[in-house]
C-alpha positions as CSV (number, residue, x, y, z in Angstrom):
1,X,112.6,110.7,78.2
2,X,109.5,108.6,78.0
3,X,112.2,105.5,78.7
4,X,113.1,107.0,81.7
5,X,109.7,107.2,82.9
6,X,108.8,103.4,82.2
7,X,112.7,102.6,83.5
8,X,112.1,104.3,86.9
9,X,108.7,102.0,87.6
10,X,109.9,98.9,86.4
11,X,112.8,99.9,88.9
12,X,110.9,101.4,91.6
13,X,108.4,98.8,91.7
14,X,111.2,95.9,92.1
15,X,112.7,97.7,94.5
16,X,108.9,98.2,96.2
17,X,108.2,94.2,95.8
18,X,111.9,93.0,96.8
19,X,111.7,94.9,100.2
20,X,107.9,93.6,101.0
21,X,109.4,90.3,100.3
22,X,112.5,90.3,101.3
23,X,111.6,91.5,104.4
24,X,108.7,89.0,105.4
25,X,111.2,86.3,104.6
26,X,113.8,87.8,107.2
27,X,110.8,88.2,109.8
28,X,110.3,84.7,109.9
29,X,114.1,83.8,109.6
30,X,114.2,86.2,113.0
31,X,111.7,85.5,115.1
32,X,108.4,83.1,115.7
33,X,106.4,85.6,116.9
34,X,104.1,86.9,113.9
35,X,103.4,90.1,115.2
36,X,106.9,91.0,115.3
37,X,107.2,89.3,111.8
38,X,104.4,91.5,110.8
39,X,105.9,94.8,112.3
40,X,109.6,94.0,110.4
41,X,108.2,93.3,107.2
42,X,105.9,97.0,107.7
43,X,108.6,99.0,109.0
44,X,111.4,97.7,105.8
45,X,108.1,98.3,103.8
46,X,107.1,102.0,104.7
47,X,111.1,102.7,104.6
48,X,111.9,101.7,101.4
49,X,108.4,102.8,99.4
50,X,109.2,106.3,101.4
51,X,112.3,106.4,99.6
52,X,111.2,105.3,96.1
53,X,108.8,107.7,96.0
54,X,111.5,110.2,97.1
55,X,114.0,109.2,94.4
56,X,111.1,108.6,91.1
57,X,108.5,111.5,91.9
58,X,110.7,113.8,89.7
59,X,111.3,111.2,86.9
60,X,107.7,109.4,86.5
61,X,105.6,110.2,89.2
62,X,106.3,107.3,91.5
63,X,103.4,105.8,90.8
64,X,104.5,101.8,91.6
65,X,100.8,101.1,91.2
66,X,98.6,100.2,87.9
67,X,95.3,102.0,90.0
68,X,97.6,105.0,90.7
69,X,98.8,104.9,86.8
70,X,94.6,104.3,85.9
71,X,93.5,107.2,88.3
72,X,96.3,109.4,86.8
73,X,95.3,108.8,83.1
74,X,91.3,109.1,83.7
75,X,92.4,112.5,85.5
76,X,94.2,113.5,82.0
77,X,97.6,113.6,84.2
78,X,99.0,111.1,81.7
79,X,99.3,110.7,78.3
80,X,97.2,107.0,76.4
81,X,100.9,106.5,75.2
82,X,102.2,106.3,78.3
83,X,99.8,104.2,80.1
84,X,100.3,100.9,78.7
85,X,104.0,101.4,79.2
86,X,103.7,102.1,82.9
87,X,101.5,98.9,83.1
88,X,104.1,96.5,81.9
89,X,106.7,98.3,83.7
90,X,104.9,98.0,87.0
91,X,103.9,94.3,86.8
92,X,107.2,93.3,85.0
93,X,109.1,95.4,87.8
94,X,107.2,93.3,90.8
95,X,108.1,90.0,89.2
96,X,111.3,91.1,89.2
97,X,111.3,92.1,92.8
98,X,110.1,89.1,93.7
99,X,112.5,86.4,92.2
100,X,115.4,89.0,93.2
101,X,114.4,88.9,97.3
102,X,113.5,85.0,96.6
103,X,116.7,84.4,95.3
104,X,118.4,86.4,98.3
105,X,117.3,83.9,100.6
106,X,118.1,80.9,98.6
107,X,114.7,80.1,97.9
108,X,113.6,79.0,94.1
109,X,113.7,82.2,91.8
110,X,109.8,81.9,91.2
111,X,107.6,79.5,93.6
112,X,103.8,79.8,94.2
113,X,102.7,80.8,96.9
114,X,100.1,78.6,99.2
115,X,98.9,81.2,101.3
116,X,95.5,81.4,100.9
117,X,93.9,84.8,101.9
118,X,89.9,84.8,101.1
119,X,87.1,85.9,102.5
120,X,84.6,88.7,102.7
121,X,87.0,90.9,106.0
122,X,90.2,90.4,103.9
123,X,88.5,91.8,100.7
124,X,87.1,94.7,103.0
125,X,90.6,95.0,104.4
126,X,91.9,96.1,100.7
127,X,88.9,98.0,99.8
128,X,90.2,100.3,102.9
129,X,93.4,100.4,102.6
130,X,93.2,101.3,99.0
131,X,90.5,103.7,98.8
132,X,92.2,105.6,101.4
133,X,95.2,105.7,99.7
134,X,93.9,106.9,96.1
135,X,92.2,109.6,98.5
136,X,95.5,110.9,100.0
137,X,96.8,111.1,96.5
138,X,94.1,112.8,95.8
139,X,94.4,115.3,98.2
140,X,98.0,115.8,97.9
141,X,97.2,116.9,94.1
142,X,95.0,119.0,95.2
143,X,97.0,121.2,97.7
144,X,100.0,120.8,96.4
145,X,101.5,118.5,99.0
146,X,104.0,116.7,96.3
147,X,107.1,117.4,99.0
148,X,105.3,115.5,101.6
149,X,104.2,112.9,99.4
150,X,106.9,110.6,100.5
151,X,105.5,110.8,104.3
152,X,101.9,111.0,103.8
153,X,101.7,107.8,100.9
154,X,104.1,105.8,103.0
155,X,102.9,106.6,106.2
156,X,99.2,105.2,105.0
157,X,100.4,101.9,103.7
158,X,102.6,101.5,107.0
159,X,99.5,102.1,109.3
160,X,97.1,100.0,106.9
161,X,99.4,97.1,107.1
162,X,98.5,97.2,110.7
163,X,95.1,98.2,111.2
164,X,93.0,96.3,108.1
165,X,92.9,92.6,107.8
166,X,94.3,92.2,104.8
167,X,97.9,93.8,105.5
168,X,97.5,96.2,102.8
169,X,98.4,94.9,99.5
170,X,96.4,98.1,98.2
171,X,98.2,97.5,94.8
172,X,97.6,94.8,91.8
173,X,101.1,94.4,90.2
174,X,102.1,94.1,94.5
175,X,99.6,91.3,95.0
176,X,100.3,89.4,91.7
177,X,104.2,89.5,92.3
178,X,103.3,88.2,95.8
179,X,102.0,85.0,94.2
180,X,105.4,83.8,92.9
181,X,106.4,83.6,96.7
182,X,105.5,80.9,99.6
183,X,106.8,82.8,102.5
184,X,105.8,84.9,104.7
185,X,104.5,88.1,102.5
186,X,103.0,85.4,99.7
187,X,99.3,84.9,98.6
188,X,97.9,82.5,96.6
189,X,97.4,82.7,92.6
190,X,94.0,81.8,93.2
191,X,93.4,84.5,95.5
192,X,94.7,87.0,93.8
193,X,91.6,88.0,92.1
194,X,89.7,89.0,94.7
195,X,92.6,90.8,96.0
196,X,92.6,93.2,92.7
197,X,88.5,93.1,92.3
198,X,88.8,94.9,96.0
199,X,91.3,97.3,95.6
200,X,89.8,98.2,92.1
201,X,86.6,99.1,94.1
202,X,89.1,100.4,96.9
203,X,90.2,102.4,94.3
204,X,87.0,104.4,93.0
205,X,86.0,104.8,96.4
206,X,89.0,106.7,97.5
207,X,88.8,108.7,93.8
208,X,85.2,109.9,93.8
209,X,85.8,110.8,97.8
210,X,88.9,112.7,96.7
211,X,86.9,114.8,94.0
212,X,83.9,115.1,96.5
213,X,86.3,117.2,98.3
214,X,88.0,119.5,95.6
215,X,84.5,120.4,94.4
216,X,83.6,121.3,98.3
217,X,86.6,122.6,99.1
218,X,85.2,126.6,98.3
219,X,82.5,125.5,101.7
220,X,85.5,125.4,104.2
């Protein structure tokens, strides 16, 4: 059973990582115009992490996120057994994803990206878009909103990918699978780190906000 749990990340997050990518390098393959790009490459994503998280939730949680996994085990939701095997699951699974939609396109199986994304608004952008989704997670533990999890998670990183400067990565094993890609939806290795230093503070944000509210929610 605990196989099936690390089976359906590893698998969930390639499929997660293949559609961000895949989809960024049909964008470009369509059209010029890199709003539209943008706005392909967030619709295929919200779509397809709507329906991983549809398909997984029963089996592992449909975490697809090493902060998500972190958040879950500090909150004694998962076992210390389990949370190194999520981890490797979760950033072997968005390796995969990412020579699989490479290779779709007839690109090199694994080739580093040159997109360099740095700077103190794109580090903000990811502090955002991830504190607000460890938040919603939070919340939707909280009041018992698993059914609408799909919707709500989705929905977040869909709207994030257009209103914050960074496009939402919101997710390390995402951003480093990302690296191993120069098209469209790629960042550079060397970027990567601040990338993950701003969602991990993106991350307590959203989780200490999420508890401020369960311990007030009596005041309402």
């Amino acid at each position: 059973m605990i196989f099936h749990k690390y089976l359906a990340e590893f698998v969930g997050t390639a499929g997660l990582v293949a559609a961000v990518v895949g989809s960024g390098t049909m964008a470009t393959n369509m059209s010029s115009d890199k709003g539209v790009d943008l706005l392909i490459n967030s619709l295929s994503t919200v779509l397809a992490l709507a329906l991983l998280i549809l398909v997984f939730a029963p089996i592992s949680g449909s975490h697809f996120n090493p902060l998500v996994t972190l958040s879950e085990f500090m909150q004694r939701r998962l076992r210390a057994s389990e949370l190194v095997g999520y981890l490797v699951a979760q950033f072997s699974g968005g390796l995969l994803g990412t020579v699989i939609a490479n290779l779709m396109f007839k690109n090199p199986a694994i080739f580093r990206s040159h997109h360099i994304r740095t700077g103190i608004n794109l580090w903000l952008g990811e502090v955002i878009a991830t504190a607000g989704l460890l938040f919603l997670i939070q919340i939707i533990r909280q009041r018992n909103l698993d059914s609408t999890a799909p919707i709500i998670i989705s929905g977040w990183i869909g709207s994030a990918y257009l209103f914050t400067s960074s496009t939402s990565f919101a997710n390390p094993a995402v951003t480093l699978a990302r690296a191993f890609t120069n098209t469209f939806s790629g960042i550079a290795l060397g970027s990567v780190a601040g990338f993950v230093t701003a969602q991990i503070i993106g991350a307590l944000i959203g989780a200490l906000a999420g508890n401020y509210f369960k311990l007030q929610k009596g005041v309402y």
